[in-house]
C-alpha positions, 0 to 999 in steps of 0.5 A, spaced: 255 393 327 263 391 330 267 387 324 272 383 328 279 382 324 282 377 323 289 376 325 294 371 321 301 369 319 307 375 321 301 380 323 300 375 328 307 374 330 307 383 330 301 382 335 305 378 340 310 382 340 307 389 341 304 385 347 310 381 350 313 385 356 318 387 356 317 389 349 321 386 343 327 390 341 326 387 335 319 390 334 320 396 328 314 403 328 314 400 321 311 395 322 307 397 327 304 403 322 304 397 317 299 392 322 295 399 324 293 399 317 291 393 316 285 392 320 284 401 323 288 406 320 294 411 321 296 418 320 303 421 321 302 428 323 307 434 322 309 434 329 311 427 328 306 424 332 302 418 329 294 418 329 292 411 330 285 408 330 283 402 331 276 400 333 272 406 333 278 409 338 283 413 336 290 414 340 296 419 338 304 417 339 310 420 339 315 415 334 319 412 338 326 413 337 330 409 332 
């Protein structure tokens, strides 16, 4: 059974600013991992790449640079 999550408040705003193009300069990895949390799942792993899992899919990130 799909669970659909539902979206409010800052996690709201943190949604559109992963999608605005270009991508906001005021957006932070932080919290990026914070919202993935929220509503999948994250991992950072030793080489510094992040896990992140969302709905069934998981992808591997490199951390941007701060």
């Amino acid at each position: 059974m799909m669970m659909h999550a539902r979206i409010h408040g800052h996690d709201r705003t943190t949604l559109a600013l992963i999608f605005n193009h270009p991508t906001s300069e005021n957006l932070e990895w932080r919290e990026v991992v914070a919202f993935v949390d929220r509503i999948g799942t994250s991992e950072e792993k030793p080489d510094g790449n992040w896990r992140l899992s969302l709905g069934g899919r998981t992808r591997t990130f490199p951390q941007p640079p701060r």
